[in-house]
MOPAC internal coordinates of N, CA, C and O (Angstrom, degrees):
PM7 1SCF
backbone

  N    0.0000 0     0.00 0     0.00 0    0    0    0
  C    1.4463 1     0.00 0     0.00 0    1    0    0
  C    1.5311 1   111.30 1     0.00 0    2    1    0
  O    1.2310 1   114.96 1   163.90 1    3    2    1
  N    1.6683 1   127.16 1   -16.10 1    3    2    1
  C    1.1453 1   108.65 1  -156.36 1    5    3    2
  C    1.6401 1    94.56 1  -103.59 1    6    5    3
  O    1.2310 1   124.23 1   155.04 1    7    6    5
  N    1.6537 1   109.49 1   -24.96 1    7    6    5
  C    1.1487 1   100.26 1   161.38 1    9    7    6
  C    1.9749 1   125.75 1   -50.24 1   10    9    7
  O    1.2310 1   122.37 1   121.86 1   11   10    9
  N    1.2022 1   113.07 1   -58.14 1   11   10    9
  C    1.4355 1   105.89 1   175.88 1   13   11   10
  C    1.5354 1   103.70 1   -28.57 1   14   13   11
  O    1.2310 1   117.07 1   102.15 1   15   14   13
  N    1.4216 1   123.18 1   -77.85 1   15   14   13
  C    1.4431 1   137.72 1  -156.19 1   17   15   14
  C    1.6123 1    94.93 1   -58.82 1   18   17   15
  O    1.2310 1   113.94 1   146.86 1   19   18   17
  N    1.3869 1   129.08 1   -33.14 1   19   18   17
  C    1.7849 1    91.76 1  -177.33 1   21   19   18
  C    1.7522 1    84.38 1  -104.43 1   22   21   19
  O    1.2310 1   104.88 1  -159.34 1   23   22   21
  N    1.4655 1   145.57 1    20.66 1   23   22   21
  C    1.4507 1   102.93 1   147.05 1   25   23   22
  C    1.5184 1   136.03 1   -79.27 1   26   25   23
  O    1.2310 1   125.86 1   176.67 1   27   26   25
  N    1.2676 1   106.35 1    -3.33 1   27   26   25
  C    1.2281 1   106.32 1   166.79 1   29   27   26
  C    1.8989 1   119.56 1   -56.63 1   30   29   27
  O    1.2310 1   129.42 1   144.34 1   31   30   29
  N    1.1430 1    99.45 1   -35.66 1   31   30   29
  C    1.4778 1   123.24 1  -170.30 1   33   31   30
  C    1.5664 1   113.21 1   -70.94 1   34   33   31
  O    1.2310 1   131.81 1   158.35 1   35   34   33
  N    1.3639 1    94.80 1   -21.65 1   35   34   33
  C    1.5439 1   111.16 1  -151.92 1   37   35   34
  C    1.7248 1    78.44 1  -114.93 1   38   37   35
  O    1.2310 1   115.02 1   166.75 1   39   38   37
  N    1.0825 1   127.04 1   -13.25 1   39   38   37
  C    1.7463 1   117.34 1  -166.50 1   41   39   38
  C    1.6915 1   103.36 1   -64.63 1   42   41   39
  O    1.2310 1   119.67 1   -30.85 1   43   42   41
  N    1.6282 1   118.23 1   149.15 1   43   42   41
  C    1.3742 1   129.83 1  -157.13 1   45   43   42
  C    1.8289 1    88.34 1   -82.36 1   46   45   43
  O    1.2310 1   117.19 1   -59.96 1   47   46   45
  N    1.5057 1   122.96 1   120.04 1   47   46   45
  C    1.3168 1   101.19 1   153.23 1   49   47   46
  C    1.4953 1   134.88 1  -113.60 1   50   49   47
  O    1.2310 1   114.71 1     1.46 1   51   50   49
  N    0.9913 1   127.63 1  -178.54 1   51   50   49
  C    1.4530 1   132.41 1  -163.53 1   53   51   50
  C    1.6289 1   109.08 1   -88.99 1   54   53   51
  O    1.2310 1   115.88 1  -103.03 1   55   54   53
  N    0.9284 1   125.43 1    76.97 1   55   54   53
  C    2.1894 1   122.49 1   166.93 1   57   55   54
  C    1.0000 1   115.11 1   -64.90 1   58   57   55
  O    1.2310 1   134.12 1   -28.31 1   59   58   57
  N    1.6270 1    90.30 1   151.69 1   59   58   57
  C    1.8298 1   118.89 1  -167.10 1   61   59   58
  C    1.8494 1    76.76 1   -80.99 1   62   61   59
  O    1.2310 1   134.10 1   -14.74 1   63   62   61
  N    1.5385 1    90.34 1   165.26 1   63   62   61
  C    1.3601 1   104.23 1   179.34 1   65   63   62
  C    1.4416 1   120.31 1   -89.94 1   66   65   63
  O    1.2310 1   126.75 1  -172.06 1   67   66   65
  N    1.6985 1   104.63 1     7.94 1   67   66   65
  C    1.4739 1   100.20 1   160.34 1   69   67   66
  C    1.5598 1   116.56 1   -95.58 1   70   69   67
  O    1.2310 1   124.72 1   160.73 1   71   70   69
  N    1.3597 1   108.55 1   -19.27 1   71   70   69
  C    1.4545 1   100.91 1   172.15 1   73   71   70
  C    1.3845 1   107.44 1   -80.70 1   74   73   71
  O    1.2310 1   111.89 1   178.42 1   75   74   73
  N    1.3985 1   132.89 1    -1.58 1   75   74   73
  C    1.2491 1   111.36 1  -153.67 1   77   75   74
  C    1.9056 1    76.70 1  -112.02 1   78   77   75
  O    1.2310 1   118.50 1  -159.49 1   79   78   77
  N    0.7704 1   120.46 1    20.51 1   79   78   77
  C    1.6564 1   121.50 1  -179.40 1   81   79   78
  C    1.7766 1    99.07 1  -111.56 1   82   81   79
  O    1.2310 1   113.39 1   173.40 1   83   82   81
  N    0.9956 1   130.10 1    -6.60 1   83   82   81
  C    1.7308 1   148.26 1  -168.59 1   85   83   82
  C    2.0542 1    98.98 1  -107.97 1   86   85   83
  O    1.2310 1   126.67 1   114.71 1   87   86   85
  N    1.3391 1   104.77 1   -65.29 1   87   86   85
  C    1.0903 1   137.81 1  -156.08 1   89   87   86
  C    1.7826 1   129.09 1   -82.24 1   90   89   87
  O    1.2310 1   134.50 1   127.94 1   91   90   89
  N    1.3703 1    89.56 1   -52.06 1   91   90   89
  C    1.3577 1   129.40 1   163.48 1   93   91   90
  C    1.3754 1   122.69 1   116.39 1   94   93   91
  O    1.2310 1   111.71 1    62.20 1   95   94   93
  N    1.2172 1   133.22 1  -117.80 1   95   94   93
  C    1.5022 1   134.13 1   165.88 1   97   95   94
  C    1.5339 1   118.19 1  -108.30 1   98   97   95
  O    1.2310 1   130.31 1   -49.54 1   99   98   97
  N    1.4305 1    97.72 1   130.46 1   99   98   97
  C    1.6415 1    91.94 1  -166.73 1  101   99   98
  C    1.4678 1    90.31 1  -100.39 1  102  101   99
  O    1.2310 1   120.50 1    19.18 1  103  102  101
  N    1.8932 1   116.65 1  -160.82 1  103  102  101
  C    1.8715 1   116.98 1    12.00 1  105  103  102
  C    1.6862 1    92.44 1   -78.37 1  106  105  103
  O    1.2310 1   114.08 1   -10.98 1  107  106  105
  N    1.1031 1   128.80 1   169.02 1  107  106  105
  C    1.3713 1   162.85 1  -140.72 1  109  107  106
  C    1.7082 1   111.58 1   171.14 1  110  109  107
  O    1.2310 1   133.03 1   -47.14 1  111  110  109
  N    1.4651 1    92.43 1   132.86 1  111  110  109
  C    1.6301 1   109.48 1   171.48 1  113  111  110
  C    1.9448 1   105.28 1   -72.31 1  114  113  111
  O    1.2310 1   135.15 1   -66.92 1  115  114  113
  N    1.7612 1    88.30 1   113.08 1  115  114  113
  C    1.9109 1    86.42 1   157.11 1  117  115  114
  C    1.8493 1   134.75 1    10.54 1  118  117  115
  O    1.2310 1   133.39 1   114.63 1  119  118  117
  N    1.4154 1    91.73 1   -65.37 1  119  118  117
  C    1.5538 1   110.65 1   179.40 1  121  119  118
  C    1.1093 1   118.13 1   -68.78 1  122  121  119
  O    1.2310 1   118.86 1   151.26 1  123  122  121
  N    1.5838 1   119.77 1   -28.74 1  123  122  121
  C    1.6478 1   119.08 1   174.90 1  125  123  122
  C    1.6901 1   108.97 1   -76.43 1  126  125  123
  O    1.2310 1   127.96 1   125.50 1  127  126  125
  N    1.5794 1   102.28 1   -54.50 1  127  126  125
  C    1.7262 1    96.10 1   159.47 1  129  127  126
  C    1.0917 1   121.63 1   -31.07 1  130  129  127
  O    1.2310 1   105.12 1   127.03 1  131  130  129
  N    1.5062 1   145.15 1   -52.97 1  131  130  129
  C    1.3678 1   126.72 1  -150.04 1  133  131  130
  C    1.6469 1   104.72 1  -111.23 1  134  133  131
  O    1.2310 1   129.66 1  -175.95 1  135  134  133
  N    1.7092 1    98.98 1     4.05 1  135  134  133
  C    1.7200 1   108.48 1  -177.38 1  137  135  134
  C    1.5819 1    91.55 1   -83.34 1  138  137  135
  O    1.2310 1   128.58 1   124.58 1  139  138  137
  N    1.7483 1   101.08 1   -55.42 1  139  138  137
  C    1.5981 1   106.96 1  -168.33 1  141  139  138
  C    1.8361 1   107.41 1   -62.77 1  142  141  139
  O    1.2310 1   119.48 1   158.00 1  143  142  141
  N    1.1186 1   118.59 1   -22.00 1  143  142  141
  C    1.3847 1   137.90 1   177.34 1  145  143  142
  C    1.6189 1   104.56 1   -43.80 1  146  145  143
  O    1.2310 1   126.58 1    96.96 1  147  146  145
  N    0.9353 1   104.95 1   -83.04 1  147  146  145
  C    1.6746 1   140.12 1  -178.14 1  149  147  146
  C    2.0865 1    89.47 1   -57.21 1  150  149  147
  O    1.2310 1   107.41 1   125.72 1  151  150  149
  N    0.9334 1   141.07 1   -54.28 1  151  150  149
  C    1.1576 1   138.33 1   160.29 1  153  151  150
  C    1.5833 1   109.38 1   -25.22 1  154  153  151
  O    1.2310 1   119.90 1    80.03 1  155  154  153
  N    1.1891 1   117.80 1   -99.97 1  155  154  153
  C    1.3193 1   135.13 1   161.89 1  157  155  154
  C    2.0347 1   108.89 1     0.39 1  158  157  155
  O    1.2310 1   137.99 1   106.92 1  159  158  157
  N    1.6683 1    82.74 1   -73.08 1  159  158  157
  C    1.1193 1    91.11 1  -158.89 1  161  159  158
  C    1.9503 1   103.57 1   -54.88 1  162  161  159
  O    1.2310 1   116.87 1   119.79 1  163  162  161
  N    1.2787 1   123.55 1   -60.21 1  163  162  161
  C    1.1477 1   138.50 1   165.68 1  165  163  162
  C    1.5883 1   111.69 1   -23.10 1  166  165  163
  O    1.2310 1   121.44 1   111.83 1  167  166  165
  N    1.1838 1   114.85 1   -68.17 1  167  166  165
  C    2.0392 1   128.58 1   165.83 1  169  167  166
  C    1.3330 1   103.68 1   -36.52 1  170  169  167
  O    1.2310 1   117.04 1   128.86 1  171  170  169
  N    1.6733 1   123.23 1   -51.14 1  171  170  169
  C    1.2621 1   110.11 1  -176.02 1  173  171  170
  C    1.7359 1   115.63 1   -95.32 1  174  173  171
  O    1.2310 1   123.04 1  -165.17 1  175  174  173
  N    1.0747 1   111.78 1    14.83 1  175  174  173
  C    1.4401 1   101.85 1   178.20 1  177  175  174
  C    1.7548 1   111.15 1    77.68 1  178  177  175
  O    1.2310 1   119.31 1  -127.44 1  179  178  177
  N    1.0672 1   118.91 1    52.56 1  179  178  177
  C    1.6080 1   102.12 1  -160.92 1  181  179  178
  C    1.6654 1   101.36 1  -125.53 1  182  181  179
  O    1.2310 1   124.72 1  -169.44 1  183  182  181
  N    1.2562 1   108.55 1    10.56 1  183  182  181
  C    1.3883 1   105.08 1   166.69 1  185  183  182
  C    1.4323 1   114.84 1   -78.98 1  186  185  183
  O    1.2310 1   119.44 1   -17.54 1  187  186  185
  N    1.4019 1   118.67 1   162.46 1  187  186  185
  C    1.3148 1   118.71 1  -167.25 1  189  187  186
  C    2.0170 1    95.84 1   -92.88 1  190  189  187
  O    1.2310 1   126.26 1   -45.79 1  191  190  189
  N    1.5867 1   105.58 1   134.21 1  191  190  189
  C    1.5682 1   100.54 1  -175.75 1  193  191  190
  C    1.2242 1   125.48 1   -48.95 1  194  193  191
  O    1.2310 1   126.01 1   143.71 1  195  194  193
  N    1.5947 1   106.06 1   -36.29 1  195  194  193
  C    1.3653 1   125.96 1  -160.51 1  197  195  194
  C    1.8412 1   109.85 1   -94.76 1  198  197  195
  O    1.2310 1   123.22 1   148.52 1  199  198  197
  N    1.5850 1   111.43 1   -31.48 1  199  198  197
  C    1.2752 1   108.85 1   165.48 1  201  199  198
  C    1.3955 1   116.85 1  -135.26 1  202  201  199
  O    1.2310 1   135.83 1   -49.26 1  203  202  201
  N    0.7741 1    86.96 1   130.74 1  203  202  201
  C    2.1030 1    78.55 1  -171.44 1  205  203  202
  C    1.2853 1   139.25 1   -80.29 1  206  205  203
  O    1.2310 1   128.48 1   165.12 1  207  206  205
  N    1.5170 1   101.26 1   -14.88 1  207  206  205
  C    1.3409 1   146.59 1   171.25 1  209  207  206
  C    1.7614 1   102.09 1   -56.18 1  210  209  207
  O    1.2310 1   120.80 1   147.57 1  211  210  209
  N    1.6123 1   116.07 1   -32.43 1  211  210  209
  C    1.2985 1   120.67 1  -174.96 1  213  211  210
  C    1.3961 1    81.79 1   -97.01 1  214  213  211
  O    1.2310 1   130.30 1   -23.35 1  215  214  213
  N    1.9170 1    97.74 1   156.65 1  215  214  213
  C    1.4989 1   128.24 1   165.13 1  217  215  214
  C    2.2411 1   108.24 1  -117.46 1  218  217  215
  O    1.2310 1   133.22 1   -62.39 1  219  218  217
  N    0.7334 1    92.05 1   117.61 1  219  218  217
  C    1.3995 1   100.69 1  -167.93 1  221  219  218
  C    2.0563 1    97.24 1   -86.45 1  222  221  219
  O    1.2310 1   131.34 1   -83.04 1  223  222  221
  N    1.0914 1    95.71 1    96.96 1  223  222  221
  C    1.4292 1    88.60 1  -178.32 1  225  223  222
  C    1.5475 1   142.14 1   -68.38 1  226  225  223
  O    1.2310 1   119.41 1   -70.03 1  227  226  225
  N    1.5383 1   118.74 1   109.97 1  227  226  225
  C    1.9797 1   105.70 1   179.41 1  229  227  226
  C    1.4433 1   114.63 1   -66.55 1  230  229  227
  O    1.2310 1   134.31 1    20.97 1  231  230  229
  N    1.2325 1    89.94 1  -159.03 1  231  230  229
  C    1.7077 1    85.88 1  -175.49 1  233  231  230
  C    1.1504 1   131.82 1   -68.27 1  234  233  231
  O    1.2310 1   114.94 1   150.03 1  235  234  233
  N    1.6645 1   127.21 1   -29.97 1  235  234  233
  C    1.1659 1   145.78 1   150.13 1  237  235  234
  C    1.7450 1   106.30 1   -35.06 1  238  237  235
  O    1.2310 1   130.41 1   107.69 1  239  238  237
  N    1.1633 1    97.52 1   -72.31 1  239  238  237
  C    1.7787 1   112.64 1  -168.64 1  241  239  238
  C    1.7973 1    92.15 1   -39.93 1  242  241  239
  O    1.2310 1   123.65 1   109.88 1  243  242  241
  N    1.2494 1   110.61 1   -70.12 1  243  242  241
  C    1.3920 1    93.04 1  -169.67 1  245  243  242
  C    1.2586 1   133.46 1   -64.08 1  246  245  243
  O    1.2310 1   116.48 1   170.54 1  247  246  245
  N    1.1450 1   124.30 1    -9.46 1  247  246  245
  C    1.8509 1   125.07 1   149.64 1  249  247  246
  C    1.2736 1    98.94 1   -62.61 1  250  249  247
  O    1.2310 1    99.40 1   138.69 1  251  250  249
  N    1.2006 1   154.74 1   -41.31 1  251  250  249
  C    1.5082 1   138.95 1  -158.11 1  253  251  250
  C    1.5597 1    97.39 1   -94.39 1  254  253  251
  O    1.2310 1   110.82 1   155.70 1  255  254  253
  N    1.5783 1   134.87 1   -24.30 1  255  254  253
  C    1.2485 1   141.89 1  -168.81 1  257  255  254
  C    1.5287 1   104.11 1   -92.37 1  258  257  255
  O    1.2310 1   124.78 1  -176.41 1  259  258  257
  N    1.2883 1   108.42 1     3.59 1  259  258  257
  C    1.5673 1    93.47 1  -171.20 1  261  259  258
  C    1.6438 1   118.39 1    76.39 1  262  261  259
  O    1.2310 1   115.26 1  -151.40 1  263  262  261
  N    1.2328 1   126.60 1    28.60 1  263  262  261
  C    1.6992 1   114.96 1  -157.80 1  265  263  262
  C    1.3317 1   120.24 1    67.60 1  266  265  263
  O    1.2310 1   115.60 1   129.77 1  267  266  265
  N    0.9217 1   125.95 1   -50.23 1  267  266  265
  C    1.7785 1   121.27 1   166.24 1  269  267  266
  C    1.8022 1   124.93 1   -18.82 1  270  269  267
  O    1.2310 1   121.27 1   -88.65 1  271  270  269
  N    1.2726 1   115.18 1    91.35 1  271  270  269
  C    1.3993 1   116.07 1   171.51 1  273  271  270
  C    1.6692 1   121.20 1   -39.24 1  274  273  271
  O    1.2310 1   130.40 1   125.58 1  275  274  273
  N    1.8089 1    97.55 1   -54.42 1  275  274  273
  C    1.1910 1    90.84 1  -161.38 1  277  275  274
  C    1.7258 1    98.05 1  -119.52 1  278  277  275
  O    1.2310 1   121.99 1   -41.13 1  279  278  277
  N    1.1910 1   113.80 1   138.87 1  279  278  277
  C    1.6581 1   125.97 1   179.08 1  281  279  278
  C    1.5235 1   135.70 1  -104.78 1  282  281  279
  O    1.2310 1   110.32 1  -121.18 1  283  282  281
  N    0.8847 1   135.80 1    58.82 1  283  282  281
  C    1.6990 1   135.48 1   164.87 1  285  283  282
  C    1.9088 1    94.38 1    17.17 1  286  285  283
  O    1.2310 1   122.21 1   -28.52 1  287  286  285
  N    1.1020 1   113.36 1   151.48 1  287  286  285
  C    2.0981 1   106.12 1   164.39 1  289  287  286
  C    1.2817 1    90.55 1   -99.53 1  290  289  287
  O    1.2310 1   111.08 1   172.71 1  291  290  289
  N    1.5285 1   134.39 1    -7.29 1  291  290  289
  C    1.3632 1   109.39 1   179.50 1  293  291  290
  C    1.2241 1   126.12 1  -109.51 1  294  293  291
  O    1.2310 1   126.26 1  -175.15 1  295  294  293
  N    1.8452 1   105.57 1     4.85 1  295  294  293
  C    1.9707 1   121.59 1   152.54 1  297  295  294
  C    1.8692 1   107.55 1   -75.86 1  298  297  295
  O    1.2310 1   129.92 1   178.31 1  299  298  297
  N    1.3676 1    98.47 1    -1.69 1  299  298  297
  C    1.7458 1    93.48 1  -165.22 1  301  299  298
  C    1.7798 1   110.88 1   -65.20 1  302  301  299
  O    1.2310 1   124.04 1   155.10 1  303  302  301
  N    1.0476 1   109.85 1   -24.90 1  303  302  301
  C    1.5880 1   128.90 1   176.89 1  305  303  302
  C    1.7207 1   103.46 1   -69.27 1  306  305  303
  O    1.2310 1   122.25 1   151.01 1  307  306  305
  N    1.2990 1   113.29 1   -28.99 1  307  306  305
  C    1.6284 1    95.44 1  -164.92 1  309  307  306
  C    1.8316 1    89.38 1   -80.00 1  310  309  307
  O    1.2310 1   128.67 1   139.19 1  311  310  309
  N    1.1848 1   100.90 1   -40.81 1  311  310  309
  C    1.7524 1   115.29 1  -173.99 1  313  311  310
  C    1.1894 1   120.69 1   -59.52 1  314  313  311
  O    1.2310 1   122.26 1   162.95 1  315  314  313
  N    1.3569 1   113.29 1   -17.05 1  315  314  313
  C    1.6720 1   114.71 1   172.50 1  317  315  314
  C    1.5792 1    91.41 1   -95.98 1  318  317  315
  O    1.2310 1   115.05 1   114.54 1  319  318  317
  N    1.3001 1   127.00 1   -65.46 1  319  318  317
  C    1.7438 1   120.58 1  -177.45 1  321  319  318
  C    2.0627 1   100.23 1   -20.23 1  322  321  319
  O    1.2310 1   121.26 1   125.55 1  323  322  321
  N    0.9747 1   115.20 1   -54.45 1  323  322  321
  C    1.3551 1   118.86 1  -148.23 1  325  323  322
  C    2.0200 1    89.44 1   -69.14 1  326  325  323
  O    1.2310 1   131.10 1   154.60 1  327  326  325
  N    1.3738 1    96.18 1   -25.40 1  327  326  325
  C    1.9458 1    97.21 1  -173.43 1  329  327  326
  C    1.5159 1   104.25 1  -100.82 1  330  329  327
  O    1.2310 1   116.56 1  -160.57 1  331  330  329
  N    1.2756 1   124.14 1    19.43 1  331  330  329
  C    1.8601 1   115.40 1  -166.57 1  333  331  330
  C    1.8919 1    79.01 1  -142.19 1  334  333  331
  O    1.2310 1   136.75 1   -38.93 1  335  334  333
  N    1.6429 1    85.17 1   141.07 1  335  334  333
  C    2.1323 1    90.13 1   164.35 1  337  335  334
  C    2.1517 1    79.29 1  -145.87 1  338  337  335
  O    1.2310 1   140.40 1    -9.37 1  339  338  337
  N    1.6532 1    78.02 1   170.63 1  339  338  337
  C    1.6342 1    85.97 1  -164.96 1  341  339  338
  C    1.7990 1    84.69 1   -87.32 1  342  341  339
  O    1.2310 1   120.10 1   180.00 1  343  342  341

C-alpha cells in the first residue's frame, strides 16, 4: 500500500522550458526537481547571505519564479507546481 501512495510522488512530470533550463530536461519525478533545484541554486550562489531560507533569483530563477527576485524555500513548491503538469 505504501508503494501506491508515494508513486504518485514519484510520477514522471512534464516541465515548462524555463524550468527545464534550471533543472534540465524532463519529465522527471517532483523530488528530482526540487533535488536538482536546490543544486542549481547552491552552484550559483543564490542563497541569500544573511538568510538562507531566501533564494535570491538569476535570470533563469526569475522565469521559473514568476518575476519574483526574492523567494521564501518554502513558496519554492508553489513555483515549481506552476512549471510541472502531469
Amino acid at each position: 500500500m505504501v508503494k501506491n501512495a508515494n508513486s504518485a510522488f514519484m510520477q514522471p512530470l512534464t516541465l515548462s522550458p524555463e524550468l527545464e533550463a534550471v533543472v534540465g530536461k524532463g519529465p522527471m519525478p517532483r523530488s528530482e526537481v526540487v533535488s536538482k533545484m536546490w543544486i542549481y541554486i547552491k552552484a550559483n550562489n543564490l542563497q541569500d547571505s544573511k538568510d538562507k531560507r531566501l533564494v535570491n533569483a538569476d535570470e533563469k530563477l526569475l522565469k521559473v519564479f514568476g518575476g519574483e527576485k526574492t523567494v521564501h524555500m518554502m513558496k519554492m513548491a508553489g513555483h515549481i507546481s506552476k512549471n510541472v503538469s502531469k
